[in-house]
C-alpha positions as CSV (number, residue, x, y, z in Angstrom):
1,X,194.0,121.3,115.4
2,X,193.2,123.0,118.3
3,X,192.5,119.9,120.2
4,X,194.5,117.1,118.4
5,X,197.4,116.6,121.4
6,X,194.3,115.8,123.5
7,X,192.6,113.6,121.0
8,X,195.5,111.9,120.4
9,X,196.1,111.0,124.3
10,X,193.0,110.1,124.9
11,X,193.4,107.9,122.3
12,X,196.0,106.5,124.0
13,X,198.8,107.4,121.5
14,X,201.7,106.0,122.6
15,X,204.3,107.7,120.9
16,X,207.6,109.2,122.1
17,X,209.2,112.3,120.8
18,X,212.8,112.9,121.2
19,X,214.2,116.2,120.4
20,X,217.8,117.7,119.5
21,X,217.3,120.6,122.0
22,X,214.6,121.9,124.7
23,X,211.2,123.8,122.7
24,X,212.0,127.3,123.0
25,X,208.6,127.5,124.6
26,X,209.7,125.0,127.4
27,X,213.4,125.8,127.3
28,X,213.2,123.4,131.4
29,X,211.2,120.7,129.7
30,X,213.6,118.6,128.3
31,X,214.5,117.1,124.9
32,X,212.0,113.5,125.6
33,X,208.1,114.3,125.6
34,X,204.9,112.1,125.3
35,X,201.8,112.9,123.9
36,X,199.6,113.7,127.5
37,X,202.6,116.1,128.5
38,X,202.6,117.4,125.0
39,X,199.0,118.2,125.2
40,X,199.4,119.6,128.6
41,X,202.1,121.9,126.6
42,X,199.4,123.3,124.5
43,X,196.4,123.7,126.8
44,X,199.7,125.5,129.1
45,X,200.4,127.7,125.9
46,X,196.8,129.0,125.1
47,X,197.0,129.9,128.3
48,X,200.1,132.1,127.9
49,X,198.6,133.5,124.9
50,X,195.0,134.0,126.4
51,X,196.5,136.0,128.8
52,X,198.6,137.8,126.2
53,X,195.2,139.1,124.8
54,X,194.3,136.5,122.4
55,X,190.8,136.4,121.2
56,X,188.8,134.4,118.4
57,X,189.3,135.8,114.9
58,X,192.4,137.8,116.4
59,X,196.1,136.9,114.2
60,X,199.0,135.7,116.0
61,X,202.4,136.3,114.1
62,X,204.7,133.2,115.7
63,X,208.6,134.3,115.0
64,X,211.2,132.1,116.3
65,X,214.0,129.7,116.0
66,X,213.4,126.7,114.0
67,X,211.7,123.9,116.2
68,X,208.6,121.6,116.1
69,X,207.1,124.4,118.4
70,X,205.9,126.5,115.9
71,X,203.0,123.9,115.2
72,X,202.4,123.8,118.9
73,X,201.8,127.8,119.3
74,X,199.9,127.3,116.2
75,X,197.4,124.4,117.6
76,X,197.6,127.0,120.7
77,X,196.0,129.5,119.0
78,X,193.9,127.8,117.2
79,X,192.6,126.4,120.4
80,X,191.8,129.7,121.2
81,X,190.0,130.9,117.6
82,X,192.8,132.8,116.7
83,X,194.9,132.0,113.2
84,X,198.3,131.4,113.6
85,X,201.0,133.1,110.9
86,X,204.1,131.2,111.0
87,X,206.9,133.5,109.7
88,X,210.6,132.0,109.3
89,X,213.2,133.9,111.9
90,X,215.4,133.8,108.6
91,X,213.9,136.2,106.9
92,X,215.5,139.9,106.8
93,X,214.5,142.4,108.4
94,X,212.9,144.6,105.9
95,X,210.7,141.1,104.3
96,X,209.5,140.6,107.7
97,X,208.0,144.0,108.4
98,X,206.5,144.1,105.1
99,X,204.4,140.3,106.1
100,X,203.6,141.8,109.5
101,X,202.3,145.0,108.6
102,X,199.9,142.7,106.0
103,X,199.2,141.0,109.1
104,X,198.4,143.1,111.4
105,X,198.6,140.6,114.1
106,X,197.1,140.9,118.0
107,X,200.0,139.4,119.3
108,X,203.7,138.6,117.6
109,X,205.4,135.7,119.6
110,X,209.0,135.9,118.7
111,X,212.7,135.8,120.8
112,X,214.9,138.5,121.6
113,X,217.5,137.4,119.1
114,X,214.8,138.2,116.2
115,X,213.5,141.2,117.8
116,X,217.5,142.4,117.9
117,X,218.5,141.1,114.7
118,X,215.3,142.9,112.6
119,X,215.9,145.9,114.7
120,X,219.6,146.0,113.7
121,X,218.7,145.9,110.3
122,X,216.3,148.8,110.7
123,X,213.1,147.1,110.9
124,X,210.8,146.8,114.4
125,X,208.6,143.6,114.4
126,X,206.8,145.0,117.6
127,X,205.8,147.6,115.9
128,X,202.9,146.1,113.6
129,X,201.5,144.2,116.6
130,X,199.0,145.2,119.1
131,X,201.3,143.1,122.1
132,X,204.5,141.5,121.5
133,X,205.2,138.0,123.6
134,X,209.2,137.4,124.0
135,X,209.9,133.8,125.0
136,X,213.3,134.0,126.6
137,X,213.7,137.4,128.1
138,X,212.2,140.6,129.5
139,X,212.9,143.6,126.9
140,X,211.4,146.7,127.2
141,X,208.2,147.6,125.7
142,X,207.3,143.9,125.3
143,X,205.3,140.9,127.5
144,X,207.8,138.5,129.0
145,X,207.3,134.8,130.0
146,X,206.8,135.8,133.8
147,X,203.5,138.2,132.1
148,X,202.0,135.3,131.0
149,X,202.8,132.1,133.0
150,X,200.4,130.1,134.8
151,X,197.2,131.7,133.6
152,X,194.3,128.6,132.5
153,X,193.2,128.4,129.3
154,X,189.1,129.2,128.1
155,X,187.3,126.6,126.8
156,X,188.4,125.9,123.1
157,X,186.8,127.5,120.6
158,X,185.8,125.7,116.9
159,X,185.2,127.5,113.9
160,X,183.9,126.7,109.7
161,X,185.6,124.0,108.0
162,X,186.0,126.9,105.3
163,X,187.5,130.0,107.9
164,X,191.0,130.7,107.8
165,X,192.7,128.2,109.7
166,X,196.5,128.9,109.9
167,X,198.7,131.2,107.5
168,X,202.1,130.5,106.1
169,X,204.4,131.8,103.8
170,X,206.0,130.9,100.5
171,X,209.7,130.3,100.4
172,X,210.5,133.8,99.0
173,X,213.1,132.5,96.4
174,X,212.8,135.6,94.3
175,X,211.6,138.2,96.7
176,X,209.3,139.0,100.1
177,X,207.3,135.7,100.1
178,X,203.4,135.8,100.2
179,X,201.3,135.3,103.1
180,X,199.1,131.8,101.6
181,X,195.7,131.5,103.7
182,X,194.4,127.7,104.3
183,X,191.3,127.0,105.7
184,X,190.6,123.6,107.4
185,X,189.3,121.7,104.5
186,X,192.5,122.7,102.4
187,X,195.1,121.7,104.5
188,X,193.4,119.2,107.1
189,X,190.3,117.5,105.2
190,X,192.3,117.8,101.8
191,X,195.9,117.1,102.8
192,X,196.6,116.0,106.0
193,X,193.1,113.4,106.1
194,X,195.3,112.1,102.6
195,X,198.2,111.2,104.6
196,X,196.6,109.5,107.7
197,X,195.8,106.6,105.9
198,X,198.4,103.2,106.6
199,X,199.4,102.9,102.8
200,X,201.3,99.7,101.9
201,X,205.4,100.2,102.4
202,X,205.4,103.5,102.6
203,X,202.3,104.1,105.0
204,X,203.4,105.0,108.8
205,X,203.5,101.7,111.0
206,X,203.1,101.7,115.0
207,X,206.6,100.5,115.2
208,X,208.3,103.1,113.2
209,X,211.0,105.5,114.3
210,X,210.0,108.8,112.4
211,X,212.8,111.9,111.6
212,X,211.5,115.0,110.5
213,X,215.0,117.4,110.1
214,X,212.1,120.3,108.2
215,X,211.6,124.2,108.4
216,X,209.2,124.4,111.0
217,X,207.9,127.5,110.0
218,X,206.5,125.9,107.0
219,X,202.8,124.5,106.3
220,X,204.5,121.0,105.3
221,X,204.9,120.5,109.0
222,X,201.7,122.0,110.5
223,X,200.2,119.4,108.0
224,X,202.7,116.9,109.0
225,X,201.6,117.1,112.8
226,X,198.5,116.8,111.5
227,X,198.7,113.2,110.1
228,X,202.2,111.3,112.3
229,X,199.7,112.5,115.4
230,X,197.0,110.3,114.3
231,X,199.1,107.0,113.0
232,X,201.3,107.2,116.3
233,X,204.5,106.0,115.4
234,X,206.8,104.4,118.5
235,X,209.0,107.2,118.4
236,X,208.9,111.0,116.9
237,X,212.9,112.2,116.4
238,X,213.0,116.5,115.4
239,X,216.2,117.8,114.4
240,X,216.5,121.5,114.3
241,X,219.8,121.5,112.6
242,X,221.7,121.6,109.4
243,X,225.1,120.4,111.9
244,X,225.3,116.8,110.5
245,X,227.7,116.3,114.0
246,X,225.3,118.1,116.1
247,X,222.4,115.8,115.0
248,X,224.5,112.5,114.6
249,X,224.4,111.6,118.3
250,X,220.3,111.6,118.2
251,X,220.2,109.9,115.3
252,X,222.4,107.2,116.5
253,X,220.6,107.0,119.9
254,X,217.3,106.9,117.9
255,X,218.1,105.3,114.4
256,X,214.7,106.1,111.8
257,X,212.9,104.0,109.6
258,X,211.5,106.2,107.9
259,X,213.2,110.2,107.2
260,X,211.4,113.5,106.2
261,X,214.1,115.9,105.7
262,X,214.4,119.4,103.9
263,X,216.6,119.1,100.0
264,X,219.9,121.1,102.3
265,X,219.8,119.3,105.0
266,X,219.8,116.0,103.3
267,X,223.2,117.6,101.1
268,X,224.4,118.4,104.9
269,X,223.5,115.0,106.9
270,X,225.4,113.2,103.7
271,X,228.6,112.4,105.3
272,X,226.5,110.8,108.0
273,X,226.1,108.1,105.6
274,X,229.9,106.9,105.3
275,X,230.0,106.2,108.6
276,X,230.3,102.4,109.3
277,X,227.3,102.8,112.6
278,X,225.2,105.1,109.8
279,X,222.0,106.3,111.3
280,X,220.3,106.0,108.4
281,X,221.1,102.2,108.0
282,X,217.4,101.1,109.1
283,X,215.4,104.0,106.9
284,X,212.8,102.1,104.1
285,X,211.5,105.2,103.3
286,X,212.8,108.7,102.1
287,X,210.6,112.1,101.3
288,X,211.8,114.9,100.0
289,X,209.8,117.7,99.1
290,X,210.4,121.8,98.6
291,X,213.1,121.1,96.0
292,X,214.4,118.7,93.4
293,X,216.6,116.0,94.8
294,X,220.4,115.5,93.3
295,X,220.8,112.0,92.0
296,X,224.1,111.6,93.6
297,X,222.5,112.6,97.0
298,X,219.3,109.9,96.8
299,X,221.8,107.2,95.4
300,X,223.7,108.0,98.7
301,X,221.0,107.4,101.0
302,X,219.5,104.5,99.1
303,X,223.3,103.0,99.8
304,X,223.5,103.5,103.2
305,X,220.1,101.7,104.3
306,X,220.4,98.1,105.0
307,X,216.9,97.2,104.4
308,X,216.1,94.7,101.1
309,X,213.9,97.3,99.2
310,X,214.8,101.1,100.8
311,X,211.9,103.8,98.7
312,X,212.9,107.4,97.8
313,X,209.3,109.2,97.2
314,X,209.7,112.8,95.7
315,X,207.0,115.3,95.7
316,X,206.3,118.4,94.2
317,X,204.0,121.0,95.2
318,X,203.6,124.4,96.6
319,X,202.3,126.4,99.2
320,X,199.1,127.1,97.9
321,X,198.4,123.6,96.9
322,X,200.0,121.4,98.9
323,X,201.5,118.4,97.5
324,X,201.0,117.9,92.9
325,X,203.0,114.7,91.7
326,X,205.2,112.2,93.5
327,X,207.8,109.8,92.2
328,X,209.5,106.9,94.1
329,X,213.4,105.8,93.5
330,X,214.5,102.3,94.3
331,X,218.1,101.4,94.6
332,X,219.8,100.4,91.5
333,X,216.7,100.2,89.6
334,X,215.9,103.7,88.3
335,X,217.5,105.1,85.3
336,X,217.1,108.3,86.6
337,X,219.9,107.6,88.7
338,X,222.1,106.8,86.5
339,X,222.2,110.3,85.2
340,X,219.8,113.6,85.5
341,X,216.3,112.6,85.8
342,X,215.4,114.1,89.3
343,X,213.5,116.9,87.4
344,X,211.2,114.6,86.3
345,X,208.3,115.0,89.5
346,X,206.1,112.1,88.8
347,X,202.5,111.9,87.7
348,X,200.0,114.4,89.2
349,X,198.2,112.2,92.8
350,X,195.9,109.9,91.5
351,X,192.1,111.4,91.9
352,X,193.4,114.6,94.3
353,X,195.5,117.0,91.4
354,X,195.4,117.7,87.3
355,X,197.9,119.2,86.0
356,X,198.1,120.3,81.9
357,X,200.8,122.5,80.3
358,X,199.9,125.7,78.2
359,X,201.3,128.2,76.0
360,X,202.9,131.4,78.1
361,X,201.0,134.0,75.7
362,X,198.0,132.6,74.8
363,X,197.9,130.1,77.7
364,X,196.3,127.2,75.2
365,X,197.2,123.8,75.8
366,X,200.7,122.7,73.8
367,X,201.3,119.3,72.8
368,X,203.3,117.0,74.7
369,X,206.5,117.3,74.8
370,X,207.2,120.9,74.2
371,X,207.7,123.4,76.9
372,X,205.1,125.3,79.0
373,X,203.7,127.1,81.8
374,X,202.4,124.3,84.4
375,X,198.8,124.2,85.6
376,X,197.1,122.8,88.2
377,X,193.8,121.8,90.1
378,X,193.4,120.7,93.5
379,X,190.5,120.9,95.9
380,X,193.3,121.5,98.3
381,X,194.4,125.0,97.2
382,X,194.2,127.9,99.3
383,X,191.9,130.9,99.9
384,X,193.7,133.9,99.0
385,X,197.2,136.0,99.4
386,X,196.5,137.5,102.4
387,X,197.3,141.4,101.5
388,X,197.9,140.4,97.7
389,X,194.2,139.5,96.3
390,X,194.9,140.9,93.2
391,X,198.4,138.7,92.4
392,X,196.1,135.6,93.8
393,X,193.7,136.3,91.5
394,X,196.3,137.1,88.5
395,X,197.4,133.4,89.0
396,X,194.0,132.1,88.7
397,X,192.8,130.5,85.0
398,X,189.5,129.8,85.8
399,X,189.7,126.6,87.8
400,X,192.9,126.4,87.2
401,X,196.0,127.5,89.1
402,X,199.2,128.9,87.3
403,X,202.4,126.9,89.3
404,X,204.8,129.8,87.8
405,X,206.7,126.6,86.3
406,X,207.7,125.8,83.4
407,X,207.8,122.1,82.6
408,X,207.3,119.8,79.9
409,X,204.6,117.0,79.7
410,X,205.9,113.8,78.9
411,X,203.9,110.6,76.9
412,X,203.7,108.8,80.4
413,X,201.7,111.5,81.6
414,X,204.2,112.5,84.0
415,X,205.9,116.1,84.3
416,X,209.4,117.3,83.8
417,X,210.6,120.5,85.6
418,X,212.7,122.9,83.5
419,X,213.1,126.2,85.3
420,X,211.0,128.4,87.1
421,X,209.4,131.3,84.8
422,X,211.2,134.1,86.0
423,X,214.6,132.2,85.6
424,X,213.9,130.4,82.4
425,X,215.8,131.5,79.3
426,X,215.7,129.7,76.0
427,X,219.5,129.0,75.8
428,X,219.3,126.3,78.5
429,X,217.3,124.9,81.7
430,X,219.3,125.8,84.6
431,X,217.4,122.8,86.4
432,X,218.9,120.4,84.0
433,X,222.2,122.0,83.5
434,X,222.8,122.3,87.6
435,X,222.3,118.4,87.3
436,X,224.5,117.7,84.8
437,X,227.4,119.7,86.4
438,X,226.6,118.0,89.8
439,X,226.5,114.6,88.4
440,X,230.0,115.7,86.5
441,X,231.9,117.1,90.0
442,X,231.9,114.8,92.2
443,X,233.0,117.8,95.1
444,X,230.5,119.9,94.9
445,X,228.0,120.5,97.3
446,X,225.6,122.3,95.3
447,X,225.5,123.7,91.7
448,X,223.7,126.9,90.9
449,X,223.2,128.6,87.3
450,X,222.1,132.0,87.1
451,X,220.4,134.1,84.1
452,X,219.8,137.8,84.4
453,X,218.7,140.1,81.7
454,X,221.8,139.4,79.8
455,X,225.0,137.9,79.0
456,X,225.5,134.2,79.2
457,X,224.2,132.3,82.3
458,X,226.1,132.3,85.5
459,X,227.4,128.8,87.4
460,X,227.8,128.9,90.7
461,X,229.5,125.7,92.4
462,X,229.5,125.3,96.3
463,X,232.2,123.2,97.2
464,X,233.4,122.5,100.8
465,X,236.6,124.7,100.3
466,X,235.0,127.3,98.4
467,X,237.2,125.9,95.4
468,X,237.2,124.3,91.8
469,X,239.7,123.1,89.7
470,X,240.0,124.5,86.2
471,X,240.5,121.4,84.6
472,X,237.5,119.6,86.4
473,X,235.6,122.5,85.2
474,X,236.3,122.3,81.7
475,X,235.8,118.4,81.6
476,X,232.2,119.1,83.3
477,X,230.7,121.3,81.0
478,X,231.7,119.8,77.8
479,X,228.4,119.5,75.6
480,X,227.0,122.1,76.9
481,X,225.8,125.3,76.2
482,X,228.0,128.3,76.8
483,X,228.2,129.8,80.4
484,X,230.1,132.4,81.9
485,X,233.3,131.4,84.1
486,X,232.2,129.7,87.3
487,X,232.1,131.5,90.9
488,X,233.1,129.1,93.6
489,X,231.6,129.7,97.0
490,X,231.2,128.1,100.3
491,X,228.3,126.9,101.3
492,X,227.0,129.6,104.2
493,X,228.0,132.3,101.4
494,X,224.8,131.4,99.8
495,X,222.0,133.5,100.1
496,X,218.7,130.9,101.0
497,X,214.7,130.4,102.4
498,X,214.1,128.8,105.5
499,X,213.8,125.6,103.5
500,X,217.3,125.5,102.3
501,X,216.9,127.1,99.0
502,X,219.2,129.3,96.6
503,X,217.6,133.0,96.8
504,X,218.6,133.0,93.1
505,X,217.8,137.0,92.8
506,X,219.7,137.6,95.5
507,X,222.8,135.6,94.6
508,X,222.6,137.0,91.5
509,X,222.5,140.5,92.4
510,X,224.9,139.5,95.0
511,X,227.5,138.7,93.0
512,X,227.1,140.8,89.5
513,X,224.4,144.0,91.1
514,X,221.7,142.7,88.0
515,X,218.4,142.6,89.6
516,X,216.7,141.7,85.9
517,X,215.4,138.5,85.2
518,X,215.5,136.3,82.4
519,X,211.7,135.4,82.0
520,X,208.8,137.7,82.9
521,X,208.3,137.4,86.4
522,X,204.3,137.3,85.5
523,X,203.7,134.6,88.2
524,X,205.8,134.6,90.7
């Protein structure tokens, strides 16, 4: 990774990369690159972070505003022999102290906003770092861009397919996120050599126009960079935001043919795809990952492309295994559409995962069809929790590797989602029933149900007024099982990860003070 921008120009990759704002680590550069000046950017940045005090084996804690920069710093320091940790800016203050003191990085590359913001909330990221390296200012205490600019880079240093390549976290849905170690053969040979190959329809082309609107903090997109650098695409569009107005005039300028977007900011681009110039009218291909897809949102964006056959391909996964099942939806084809079905992920990848479903106490296979903890195996999992060896290891089965899920095995082979563990309660799946009451009401954003340790579950519906009528309430959960009265909230009132997803603890606690669960917690 260290050298793939200069690979990838000397191989004459052609691409162009157009960007809603300037990198933060080039904030004069521009928002239209090319690979040679994008490799220049990195050999420029090792630089920066040589003369920071990088060395081989050191960590380098990168904390910043969402951009695609995050995976250049990384391929910085892993020109260097150092292993990136890419930490989301979004996390509070007191989560991201608690991942940098496991750290204990060399260097923490981060922005004054973060620095201020932690610090507000009683928390100093400088202070678990050896040197701290602030991008857009000079603050006390701390190296500024004038330290380090202009200083060459050594000679790039290569390390075992099988040492620690790059850290990232978990999303941190129901508390301070782990810190997932991958080595080279995980996440390059296993994952990222996968997706460099030019599969029929849905395969990368030399003509397409890619959009990635991701978290950037996230190993999906060091992975990602991994693979779209080595098919070179004619052009590379990154969106940074969630504003579907901010983005529209890019996406318009640059329309995509094929879209890799996080589950919220597809909810938030939506009303992109009324518009009579959509910008999604070329796409043929969808991916969604992180979360379940709602069926109202896929048959939106299936609508708005013009193409003959446009593909929706959902994956599951995690972290610490990269990507388990995938299923594709076609445009007035898929039953799944027609109603809830989106928790159904697909059949494990052919040859690269195995999944079976076991028995929460005794952990013994169940038949299918009845409800159980999810398993995996994939060559492509992780070394440890860095800090946490002994919850790595608790999630361990032998060669197997407990997803936390709990799902349901179908006769087709294929796996349906029902709740995550510590949410799961036997009087409903809040997965299914959040699709129901989305499919049901037709103005909400985002539906949300909520179990704690008792009571009767809590729904939460996001509407774009903060609003629901009584009546459409009633009519929506008719047939279902009893729930509390709804909450109605705005969007921004929910608590989320970097990747757009409910913090359900924290909404919970948020709006009733219970921190209990309803299931065990065991394997979070």
């Amino acid at each position: 990774m260290g050298l793939l921008f200069d690979e990838c120009a000397e191989h004459g990759a052609a691409t162009a990369v157009h960007l809603d704002r300037p990198f933060d680590i080039a904030p004069d550069g521009g928002t239209h690159w090319t690979v040679p000046q994008l490799a220049t950017l990195v050999r420029d940045t090792a630089g920066r972070l040589a003369a920071a005090g990088v060395k081989p084996g050191d960590r380098v804690a990168i904390v910043k505003e969402n951009h695609w920069d995050y995976d250049l710093l990384a391929c910085a320091a892993v020109r260097l022999g150092a292993v990136p940790a890419q930490l989301s800016a979004r996390l509070s203050g007191e989560a991201l102290a608690t991942l940098l003191a496991r750290l204990s990085p060399a260097l923490l590359v981060t922005s004054a906003a973060v620095l201020e913001r932690a610090r507000h909330e009683g928390a100093d990221p400088a202070a678990a770092a050896r040197a701290t390296l602030v991008l857009d200012a000079d603050v006390p205490g701390t190296l500024g861009p004038d330290d380090v600019r202009g200083h060459t880079a050594p000679a790039p240093v290569r390390r075992s397919d099988d040492q620690p390549l790059v850290i990232n976290h978990t999303s941190g849905t129901t508390g301070v996120p782990k810190l997932v170690t991958h080595s080279t053969r995980t996440i390059i040979g296993k994952l990222a050599r996968f997706e460099s190959v030019r599969y029929p329809w849905i395969g990368v082309r030399r003509r397409d126009t890619l959009l990635n609107a991701n978290s950037f903090a996230h190993g999906r997109t060091f992975c990602w960079t991994a693979s779209v650098l080595c098919l070179a695409p004619a052009h590379i569009v990154v969106v940074t935001t969630q504003d579907p107005f901010a983005a529209d005039p890019l996406l318009r300028a640059h329309p995509p043919t094929l879209v890799e977007a996080l589950p919220a900011s597809y909810v938030r681009f939506r009303p992109l795809t009324e518009r009579l110039d959509n910008p999604f009218r070329n796409v043929r291909l969808f991916v969604s990952t992180y979360d379940a897809m709602h069926p109202p949102t896929i048959r939106a964006y299936l609508a708005a492309s013009r193409h003959r056959g446009p593909v929706w391909m959902q994956g599951w996964g995690q972290t610490e295994t990269g990507p388990l099942t995938f299923r594709f939806h076609r445009r007035g084809t898929d039953d799944g559409l027609r109603g809830p079905g989106t928790r159904n992920l697909g059949r494990p990848i052919p040859v690269k995962t195995r999944l079976r479903v076991v028995d929460p106490e005794t952990l013994r296979p169940v038949p299918r069809g009845r409800p159980g903890l999810v398993l995996a195996r994939t060559r492509a999992r992780a070394l440890d929790y860095l800090g946490e060896e002994a919850r790595w290891a608790a999630k361990q089965i032998g060669t197997w590797w407990n997803t936390g899920d709990i799902g349901v095995r179908k006769r087709d082979g294929s796996v349906e989602l029902l709740d995550r563990e510590v949410d799961h309660s036997p009087q409903l799946s809040c997965l299914t029933a959040e699709d129901l009451l989305e499919q049901r009401l037709p103005q909400a954003l985002e539906c949300v149900v909520l179990t704690g340790t008792g009571g009767a579950p809590l729904p939460v519906v996001v509407t774009a007024d903060g609003r629901i009528d009584e009546a459409d309430w009633r009519s929506a959960v008719r047939g279902l099982p009893p729930m509390a009265d709804p909450v109605a909230l705005l969007w921004e009132d929910v608590p989320r990860t970097d990747t757009g997803k409910v913090r359900r603890t924290a909404l919970l606690r948020q709006l009733t003070g219970d921190t209990g669960t309803a299931g065990s917690g065991r394997w979070t």
